[in-house]
C-alpha positions as CSV (number, residue, x, y, z in Angstrom):
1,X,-33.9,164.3,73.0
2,X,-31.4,161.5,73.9
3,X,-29.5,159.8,71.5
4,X,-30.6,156.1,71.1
5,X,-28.1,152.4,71.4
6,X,-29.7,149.6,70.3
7,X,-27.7,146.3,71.9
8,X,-26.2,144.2,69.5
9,X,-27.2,140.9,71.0
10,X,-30.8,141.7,71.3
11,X,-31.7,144.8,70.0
12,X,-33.5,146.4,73.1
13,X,-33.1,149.7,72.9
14,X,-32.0,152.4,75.8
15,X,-31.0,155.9,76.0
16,X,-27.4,156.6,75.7
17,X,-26.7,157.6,79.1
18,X,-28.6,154.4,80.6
19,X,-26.0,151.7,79.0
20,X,-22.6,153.4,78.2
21,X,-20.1,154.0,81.0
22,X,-17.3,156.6,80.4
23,X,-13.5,155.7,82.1
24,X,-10.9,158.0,82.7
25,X,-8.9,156.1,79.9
26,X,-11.2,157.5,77.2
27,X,-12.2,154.1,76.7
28,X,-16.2,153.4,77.1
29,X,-18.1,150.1,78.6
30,X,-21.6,149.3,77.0
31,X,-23.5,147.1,79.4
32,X,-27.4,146.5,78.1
33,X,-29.7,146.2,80.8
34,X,-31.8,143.5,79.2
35,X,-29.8,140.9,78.4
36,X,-26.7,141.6,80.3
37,X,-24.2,141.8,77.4
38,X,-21.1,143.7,78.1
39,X,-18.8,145.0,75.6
40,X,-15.3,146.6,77.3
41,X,-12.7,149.2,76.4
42,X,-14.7,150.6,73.0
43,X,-12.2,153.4,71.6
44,X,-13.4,156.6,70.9
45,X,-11.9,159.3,68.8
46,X,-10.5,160.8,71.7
47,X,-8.5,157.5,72.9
């Protein structure tokens, strides 16, 4: 089962790998497909 994001704008919900992008930085883009919102460069614990 696939871990769950709900957008923080309008609280559609996707699977995990449908809205977050990985970079090569170890930074992550979030981009929800409903409402468009985009939120770059989210740190993990790895970067």
């Amino acid at each position: 089962m696939m871990p769950t994001v709900i957008c923080p704008e309008c609280f559609h919900k996707e699977d995990l790998e449908n809205v977050l992008t990985a970079q090569s930085n170890q930074n992550v883009i979030f981009q929800c497909k409903e409402c468009q919102l985009v939120i770059k460069n989210i740190k993990t614990s790895k970067g």
